[in-house]
N, C-alpha and C positions, 0 to 999 in steps of 0.2 A: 555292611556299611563301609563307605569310603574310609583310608586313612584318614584321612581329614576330619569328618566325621568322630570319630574314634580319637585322636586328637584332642578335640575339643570338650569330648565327655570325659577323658583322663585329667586334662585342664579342670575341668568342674568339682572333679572330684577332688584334685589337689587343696584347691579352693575352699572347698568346703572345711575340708581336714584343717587348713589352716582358720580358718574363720571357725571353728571350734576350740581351738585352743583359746578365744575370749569368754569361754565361757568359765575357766579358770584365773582370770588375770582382775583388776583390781579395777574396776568400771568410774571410780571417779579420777582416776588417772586420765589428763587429759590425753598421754601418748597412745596409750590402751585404746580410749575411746575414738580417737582419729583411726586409727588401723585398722581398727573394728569394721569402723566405718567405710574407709576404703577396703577391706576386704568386702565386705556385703555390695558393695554397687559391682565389684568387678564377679564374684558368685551369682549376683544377678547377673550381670551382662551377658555373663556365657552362660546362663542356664537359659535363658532365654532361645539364646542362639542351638544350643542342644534339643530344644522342643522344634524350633524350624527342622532342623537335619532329621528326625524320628519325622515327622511330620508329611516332608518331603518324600523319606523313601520307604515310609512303612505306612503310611494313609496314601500313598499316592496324591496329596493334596497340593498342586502349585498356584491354585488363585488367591492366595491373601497376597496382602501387603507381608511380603517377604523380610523389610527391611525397617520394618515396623515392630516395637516388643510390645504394643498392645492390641495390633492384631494377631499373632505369634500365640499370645495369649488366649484372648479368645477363640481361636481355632484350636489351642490346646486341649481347653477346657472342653469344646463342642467333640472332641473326639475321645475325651475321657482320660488325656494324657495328665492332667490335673484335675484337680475339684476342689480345690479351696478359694472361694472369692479372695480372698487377703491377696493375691499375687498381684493382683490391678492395687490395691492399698501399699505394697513392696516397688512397685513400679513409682507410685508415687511417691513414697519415700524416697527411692533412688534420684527422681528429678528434683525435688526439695534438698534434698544433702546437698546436690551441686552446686546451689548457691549458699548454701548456710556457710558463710566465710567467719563467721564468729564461733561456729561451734556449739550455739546452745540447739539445734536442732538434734545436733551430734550427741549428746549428752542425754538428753529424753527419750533416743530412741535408743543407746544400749541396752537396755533391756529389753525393748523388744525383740532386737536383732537377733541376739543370741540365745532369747526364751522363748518366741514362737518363731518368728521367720527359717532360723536356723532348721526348724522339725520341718518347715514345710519344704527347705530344700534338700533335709535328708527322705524325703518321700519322693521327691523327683529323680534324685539321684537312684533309688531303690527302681521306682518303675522304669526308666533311662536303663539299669542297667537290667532290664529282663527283654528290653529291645536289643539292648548289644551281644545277650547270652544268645540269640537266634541266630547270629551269623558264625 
């Protein structure tokens, strides 16, 4: 896998490590729950971007919509990089956060974030790193 590549899955995982530590911190804290939050759309963003790069050069697959994270997805899924519907349910959350300027969006999903979504990015991150263990 490219530096680049490899890069981005290091990103991911930083990411996540930090978007773990919410799972210790005080969730009606409004500052907690913003961080949270911003930490989970950018864990999404590059994880996303980690299933293209696996996608790319270990399926050999270049005709989706590249620049797309819901086709990203569903190619993921179709080649077995994932299996959890919820990741189109997390995509949607991530576009919904972006406009929740008040916050209460923000607040009803801490706990999901950091009680299920979090497990499903520590499974991406787990199969992500048995693609990276082969180079």
């Amino acid at each position: 896998m490219d530096s680049k590549s490899i890069n981005r899955y290091s990103s991911f995982c930083d990411s996540l490590r930090s978007l773990e530590k919410a799972k210790y911190r005080d969730g009606s804290d409004e500052f907690v729950v913003s961080g949270t939050v911003q930490k989970f759309n950018l864990t999404f963003d590059i994880s996303w971007k980690v299933m293209k790069d696996i996608i790319v050069k270990y399926h050999k697959i270049n005709d989706f919509a590249t620049g797309s994270p819901r086709e990203t997805l569903r190619t993921a899924a179709s080649v077995g990089l994932i299996d959890d519907d919820r990741w189109m349910d997390m995509l949607e959350l991530r576009n919904t956060l972006t406009h929740d300027y008040d916050g209460a969006i923000a607040g009803k999903s801490f706990g999901l974030i950091i009680n299920e979504y979090y497990l499903i990015f520590e499974r991406l991150r787990d199969a992500a790193g048995r693609y990276m263990d082969q180079d």
